[in-house]
N, C-alpha and C positions, 0 to 999 in steps of 0.2 A: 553504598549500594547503587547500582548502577540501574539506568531508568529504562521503560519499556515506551513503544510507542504502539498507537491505535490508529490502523488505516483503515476510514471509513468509507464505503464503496459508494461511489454514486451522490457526493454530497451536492450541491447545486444544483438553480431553475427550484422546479417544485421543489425540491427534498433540499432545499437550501436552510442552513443552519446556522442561529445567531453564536458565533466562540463565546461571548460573556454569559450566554443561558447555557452552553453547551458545557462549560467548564463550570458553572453553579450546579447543575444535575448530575454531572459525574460527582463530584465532589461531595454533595449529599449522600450517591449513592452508597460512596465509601471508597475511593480513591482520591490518593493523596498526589500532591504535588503536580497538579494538572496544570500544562499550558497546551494551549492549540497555538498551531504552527498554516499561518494563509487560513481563508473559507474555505477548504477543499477535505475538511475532515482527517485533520494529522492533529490526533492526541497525545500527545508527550506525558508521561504518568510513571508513578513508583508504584509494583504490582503491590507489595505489601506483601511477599509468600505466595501471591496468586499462582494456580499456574496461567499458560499464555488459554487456553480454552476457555478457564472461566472468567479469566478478564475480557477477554470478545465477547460471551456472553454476557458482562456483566454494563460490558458499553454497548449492546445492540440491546439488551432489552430496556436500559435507562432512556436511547433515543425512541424507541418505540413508545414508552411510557410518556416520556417529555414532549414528544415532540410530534409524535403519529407516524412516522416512518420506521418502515422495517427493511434495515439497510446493512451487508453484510458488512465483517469486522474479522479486520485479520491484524494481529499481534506478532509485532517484533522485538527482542531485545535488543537491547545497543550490539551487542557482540554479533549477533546475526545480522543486525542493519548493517554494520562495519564490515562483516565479514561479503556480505553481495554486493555494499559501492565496491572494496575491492577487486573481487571477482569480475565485476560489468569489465566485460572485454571493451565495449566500444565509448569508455570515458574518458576522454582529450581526442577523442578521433571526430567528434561533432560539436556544437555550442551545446553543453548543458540541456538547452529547453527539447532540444531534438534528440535525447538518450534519454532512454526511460529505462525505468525496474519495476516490472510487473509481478509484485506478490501475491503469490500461491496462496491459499489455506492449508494444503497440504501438496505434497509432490502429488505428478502427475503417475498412471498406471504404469510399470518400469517398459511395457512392449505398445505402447501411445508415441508412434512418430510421426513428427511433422517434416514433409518436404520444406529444404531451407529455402529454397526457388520460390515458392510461392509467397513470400512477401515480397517481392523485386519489385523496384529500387530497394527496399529496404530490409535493412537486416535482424537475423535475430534467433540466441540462441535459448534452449531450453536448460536449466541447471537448477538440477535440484528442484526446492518452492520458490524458485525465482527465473522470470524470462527475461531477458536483459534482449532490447529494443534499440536498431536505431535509424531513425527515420531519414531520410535523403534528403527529401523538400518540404513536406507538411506531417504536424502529427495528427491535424485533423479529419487530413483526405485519405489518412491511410486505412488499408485493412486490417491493419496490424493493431487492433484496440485490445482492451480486456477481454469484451466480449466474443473477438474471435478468437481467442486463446481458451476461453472457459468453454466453448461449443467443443471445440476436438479437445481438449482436454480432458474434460470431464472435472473440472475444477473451479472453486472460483476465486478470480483475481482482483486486483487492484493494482494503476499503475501511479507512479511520480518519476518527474522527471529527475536527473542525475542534480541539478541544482538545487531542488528540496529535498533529494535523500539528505546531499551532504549537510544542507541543514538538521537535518534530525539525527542524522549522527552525531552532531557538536552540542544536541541540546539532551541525547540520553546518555553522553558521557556522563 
């Protein structure tokens, strides 16, 4: 059975999370096979029959409980991770740390368009529950974050970059 991962919105600074207490309270909660992947709130897990809802529910209320943050959770399975690294138009056109995939919770409304112009330098298309990002010179000075994506959206996201997707694709095979 093939594994799901948990991307935790906003993990670090205050809402910063220890992976050894993070993977003991999932694990009590009732998922199996937990590894975290960096500080940055990448849960690797076996749903167990979950669906993907009540597993974000089931990792956002466990961090709330554990830990006092209430911080959103969006669920992918290997087949859908796999399927947006390959989809990302712009993976081998930058280094890794400068391509991002910003994960949806759900697709955005089908008549929500964003001018492509308006990230320049930097690019970036909307597909499907996935924004695929790529920055020119920084990802940090950009406008291009989650957070501007979830304001015109109407959605909420989370990003990693092209180097930790491919990571969690080889670890929920």
């Amino acid at each position: 059975m093939s594994k799901s991962v948990a991307l935790i919105r906003g993990v670090g600074g205050p809402t910063a999370l220890r992976m050894p207490a993070l993977r003991s309270a999932l694990e009590d909660g009732g998922l199996e096979g937990v590894v975290t992947l960096q500080v940055a709130g990448n849960v690797v897990f076996e749903p167990g029959g979950r669906s993907a809802s009540a597993c974000a529910e089931l990792v956002r209320r466990t961090v709330r409980e554990s830990f006092g943050h209430d911080l959103p959770v969006v669920i992918r399975s290997h087949r859908q991770l796999a399927a947006a690294a390959r989809r990302n138009p712009f993976v081998g056109t930058q280094e890794g740390r400068w391509v991002m995939t910003v994960f949806l919770d759900r697709p955005p409304r089908a008549d929500t368009v964003l001018d492509p112009a308006s990230g320049t330098p930097d690019l970036f298309v909307v597909d499907g529950r996935e924004v695929f990002v790529r920055h020119a010179e920084s990802v940090a000075t950009s406008k291009l974050q989650s957070t501007w994506f979830e304001k015109r959206l109407g959605v909420i996201g989370t990003a990693r970059n092209a180097n930790t997707v491919a990571k969690l694709v080889r670890l929920t095979a």
